[in-house]
C-alpha positions as CSV (number, residue, x, y, z in Angstrom):
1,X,0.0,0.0,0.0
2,X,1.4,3.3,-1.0
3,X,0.1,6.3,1.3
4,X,0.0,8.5,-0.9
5,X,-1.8,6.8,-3.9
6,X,-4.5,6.3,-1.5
7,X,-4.8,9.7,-0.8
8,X,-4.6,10.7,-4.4
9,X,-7.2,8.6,-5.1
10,X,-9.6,9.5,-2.4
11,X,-8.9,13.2,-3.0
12,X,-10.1,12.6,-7.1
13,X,-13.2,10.4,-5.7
14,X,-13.8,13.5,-3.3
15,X,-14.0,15.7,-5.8
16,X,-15.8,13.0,-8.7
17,X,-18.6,12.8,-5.6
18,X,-19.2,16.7,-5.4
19,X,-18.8,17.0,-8.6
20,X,-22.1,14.7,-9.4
21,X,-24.4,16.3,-6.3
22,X,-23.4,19.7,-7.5
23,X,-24.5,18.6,-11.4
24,X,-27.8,16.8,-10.4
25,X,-28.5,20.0,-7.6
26,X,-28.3,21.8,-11.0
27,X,-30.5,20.2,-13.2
28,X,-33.5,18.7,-10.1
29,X,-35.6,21.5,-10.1
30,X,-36.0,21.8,-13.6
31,X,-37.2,18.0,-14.3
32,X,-40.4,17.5,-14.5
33,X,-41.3,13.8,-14.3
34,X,-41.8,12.3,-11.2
35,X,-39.9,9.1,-12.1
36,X,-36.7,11.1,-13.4
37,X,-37.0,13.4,-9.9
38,X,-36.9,10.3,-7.9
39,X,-33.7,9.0,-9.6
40,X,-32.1,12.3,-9.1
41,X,-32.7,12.4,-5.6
42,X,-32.0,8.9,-4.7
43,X,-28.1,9.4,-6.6
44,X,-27.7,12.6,-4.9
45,X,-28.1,10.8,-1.6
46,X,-26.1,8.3,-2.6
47,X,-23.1,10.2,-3.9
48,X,-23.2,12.2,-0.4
49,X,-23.2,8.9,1.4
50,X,-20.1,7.8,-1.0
51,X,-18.7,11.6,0.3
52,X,-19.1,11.4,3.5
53,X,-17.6,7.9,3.7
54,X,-14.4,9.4,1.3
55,X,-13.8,12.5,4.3
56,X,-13.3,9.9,6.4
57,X,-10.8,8.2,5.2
58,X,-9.0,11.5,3.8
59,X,-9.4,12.3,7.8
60,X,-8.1,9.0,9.0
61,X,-4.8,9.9,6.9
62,X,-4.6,13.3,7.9
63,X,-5.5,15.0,4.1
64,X,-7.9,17.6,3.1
65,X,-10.7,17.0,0.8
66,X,-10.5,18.5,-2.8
67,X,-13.0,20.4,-4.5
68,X,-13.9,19.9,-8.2
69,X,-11.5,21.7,-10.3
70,X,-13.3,25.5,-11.2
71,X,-12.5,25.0,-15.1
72,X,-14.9,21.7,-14.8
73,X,-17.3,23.0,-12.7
74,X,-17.7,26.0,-14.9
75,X,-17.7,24.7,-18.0
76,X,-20.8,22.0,-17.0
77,X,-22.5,25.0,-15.8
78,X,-22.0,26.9,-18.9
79,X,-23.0,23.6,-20.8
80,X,-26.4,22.7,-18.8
81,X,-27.5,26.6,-19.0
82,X,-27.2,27.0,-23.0
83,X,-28.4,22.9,-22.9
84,X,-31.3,23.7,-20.6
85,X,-32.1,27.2,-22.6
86,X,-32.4,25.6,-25.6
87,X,-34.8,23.0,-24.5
88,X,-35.7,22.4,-20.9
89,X,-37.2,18.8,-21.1
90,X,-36.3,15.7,-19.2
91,X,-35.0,14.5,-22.0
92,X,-32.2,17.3,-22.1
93,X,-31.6,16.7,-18.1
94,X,-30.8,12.7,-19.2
95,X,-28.9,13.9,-21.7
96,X,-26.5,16.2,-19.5
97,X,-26.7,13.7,-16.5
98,X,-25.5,10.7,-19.1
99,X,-22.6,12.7,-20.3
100,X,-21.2,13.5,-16.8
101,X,-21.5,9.9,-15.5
102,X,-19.6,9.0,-18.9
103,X,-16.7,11.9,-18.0
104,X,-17.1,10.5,-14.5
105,X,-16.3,6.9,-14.9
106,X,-13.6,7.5,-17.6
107,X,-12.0,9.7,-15.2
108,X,-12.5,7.6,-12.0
109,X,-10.8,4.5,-13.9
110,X,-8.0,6.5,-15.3
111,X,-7.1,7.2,-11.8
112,X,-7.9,3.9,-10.1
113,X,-5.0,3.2,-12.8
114,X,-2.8,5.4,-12.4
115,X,-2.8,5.3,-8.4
116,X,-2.0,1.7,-8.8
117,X,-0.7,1.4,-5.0
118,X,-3.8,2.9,-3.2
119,X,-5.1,0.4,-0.5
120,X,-7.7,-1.4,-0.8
121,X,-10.7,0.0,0.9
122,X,-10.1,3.2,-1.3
123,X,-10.2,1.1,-4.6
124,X,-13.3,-0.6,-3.4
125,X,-14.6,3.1,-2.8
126,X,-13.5,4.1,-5.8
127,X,-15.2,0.7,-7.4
128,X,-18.4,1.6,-5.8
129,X,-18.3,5.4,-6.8
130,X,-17.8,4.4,-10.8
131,X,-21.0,1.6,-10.3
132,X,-23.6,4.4,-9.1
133,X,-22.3,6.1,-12.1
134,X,-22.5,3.5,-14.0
135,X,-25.8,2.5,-13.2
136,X,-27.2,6.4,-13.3
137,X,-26.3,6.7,-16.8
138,X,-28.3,2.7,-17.6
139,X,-31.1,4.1,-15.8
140,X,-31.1,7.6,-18.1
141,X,-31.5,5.6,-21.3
142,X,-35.2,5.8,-20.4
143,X,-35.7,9.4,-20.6
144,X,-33.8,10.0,-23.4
């Protein structure tokens, strides 16, 4: 175990996490199906479980949490606002929300490679952070 690949990775699953409440908080008040709603809520909660699980193990190591890079966060807020302008439907919100689980996987992978020596309870988190994504995106085919 290598100290600090875990923290590496828990800092990029830290910021993955906030980065997903932060997109869904964006887009939940302007979907208008009950079903879709529901979905959103239920991956928000579990995405702040997930985070809250991630600060503390960044605690147990003595690390700070990181916050989603500002370049990201602004460019999916610029993206959802012209998206969302152009046509507010629940169609557009799956749309968004299936493009950042895609960004968020590929990313959360890249880094479960490349911090190779992380132990293992931050792989698993990191495991269990890409399958809610994985299975947000499935369940977005739908409302498409």
């Amino acid at each position: 175990m290598n100290e600090s690949d875990t923290i590496k990775l828990l800092r990029e699953c830290d910021a993955g996490a906030k980065m997903a409440v932060s997109s869904i908080d964006e887009v939940l008040e302007k979907v208008s199906g009950p079903g879709l709603k529901q979905l959103l809520q239920e991956s928000r909660e579990h995405h702040e479980k997930l985070e809250n699980e991630i600060h503390s193990l960044l605690c147990n190591y003595g690390a700070q949490e990181k916050e989603p890079a500002a370049m990201a966060k602004g460019m999916s807020w610029i993206k959802t606002n012209v998206k969302m302008s152009m046509d507010d439907s629940d169609a557009t919100v799956a749309d968004l929300i299936t493009d950042g689980c895609n960004m968020g996987t590929k990313s959360l992978n890249r880094y479960l490679n490349q911090f190779r020596g992380a132990d293992h309870a931050s792989r698993e988190l990191c495991g269990r952070l890409i399958s809610i994504e994985e299975k947000l995106c499935q369940k977005m085919k739908s409302y498409l």
